[in-house]
C-alpha positions as CSV (number, residue, x, y, z in Angstrom):
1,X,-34.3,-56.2,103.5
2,X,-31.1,-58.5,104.2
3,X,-30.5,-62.0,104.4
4,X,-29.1,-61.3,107.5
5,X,-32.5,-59.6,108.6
6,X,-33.9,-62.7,107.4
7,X,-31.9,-64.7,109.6
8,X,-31.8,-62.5,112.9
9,X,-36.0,-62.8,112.3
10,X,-36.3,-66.8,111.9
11,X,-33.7,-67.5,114.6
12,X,-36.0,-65.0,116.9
13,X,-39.1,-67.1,116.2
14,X,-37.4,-70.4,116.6
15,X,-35.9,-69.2,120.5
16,X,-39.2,-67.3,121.4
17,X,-42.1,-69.4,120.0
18,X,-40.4,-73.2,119.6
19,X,-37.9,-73.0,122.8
20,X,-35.1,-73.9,119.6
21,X,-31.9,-72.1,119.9
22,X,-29.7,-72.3,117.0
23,X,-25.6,-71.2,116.4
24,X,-25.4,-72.6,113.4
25,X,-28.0,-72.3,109.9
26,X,-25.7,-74.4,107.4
27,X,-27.4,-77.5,106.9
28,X,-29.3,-77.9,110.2
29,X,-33.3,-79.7,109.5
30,X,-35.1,-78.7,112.4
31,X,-36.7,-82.1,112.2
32,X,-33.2,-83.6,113.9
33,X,-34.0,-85.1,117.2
34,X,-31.2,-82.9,118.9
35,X,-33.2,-79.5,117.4
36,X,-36.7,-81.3,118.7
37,X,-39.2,-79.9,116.6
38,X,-42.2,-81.7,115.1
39,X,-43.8,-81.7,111.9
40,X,-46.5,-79.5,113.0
41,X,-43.9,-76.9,114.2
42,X,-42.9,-76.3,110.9
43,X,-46.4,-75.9,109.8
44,X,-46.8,-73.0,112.2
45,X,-43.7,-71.5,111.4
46,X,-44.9,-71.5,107.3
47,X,-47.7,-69.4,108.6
48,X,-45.7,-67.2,110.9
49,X,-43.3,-66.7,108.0
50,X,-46.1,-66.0,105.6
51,X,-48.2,-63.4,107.7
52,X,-44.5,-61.6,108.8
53,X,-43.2,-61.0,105.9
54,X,-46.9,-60.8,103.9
55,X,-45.7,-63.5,101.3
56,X,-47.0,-66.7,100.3
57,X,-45.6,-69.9,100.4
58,X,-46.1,-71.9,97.3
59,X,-46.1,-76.0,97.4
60,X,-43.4,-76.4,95.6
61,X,-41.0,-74.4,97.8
62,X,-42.2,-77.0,100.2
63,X,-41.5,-80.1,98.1
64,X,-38.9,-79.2,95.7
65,X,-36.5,-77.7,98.4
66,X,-35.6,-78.6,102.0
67,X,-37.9,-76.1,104.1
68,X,-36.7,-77.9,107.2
69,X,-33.5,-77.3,106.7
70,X,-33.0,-73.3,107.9
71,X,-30.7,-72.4,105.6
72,X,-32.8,-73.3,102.8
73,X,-36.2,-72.0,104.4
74,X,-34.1,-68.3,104.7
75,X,-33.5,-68.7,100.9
76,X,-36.9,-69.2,100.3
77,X,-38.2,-66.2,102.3
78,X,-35.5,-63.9,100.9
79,X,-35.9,-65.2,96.9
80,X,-40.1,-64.0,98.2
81,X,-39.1,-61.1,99.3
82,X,-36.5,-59.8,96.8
83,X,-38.9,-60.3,93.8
């Protein structure tokens, strides 16, 4: 699988299931008021992530790196995936 895979996939989720459209993945936190998304929406989408792509989020990929940010929650799922 490809990062861009990765990316087409999460962007998908975010439109169809959260109402979020994104152009842009560089440093954009999905907490930012203009994006609109709560705390538990990120929840949800861990478990969305984990159950599509049959991986398992680990609490440190949650505290030691930015999973709001969507650029860094794509490198998460791809370093998962890849190993």
């Amino acid at each position: 699988m490809q990062k861009t895979d990765i990316i087409r996939d999460v962007t998908e989720i975010l439109k169809n299931k959260f109402n979020v459209q994104v152009e842009e993945i560089e440093h954009i936190s999905l907490l930012d008021p203009a994006i609109g998304m709560l705390p538990r929406d990120l929840f949800t989408l861990f478990f969305d992530l984990e159950s599509k792509y049959d991986i398992k989020f680990v609490e440190s990929d949650v505290l030691d790196k930015r999973f709001d940010y969507i650029d860094e929650l794509i490198d998460i799922v791809y370093q998962k995936i890849i190993r």
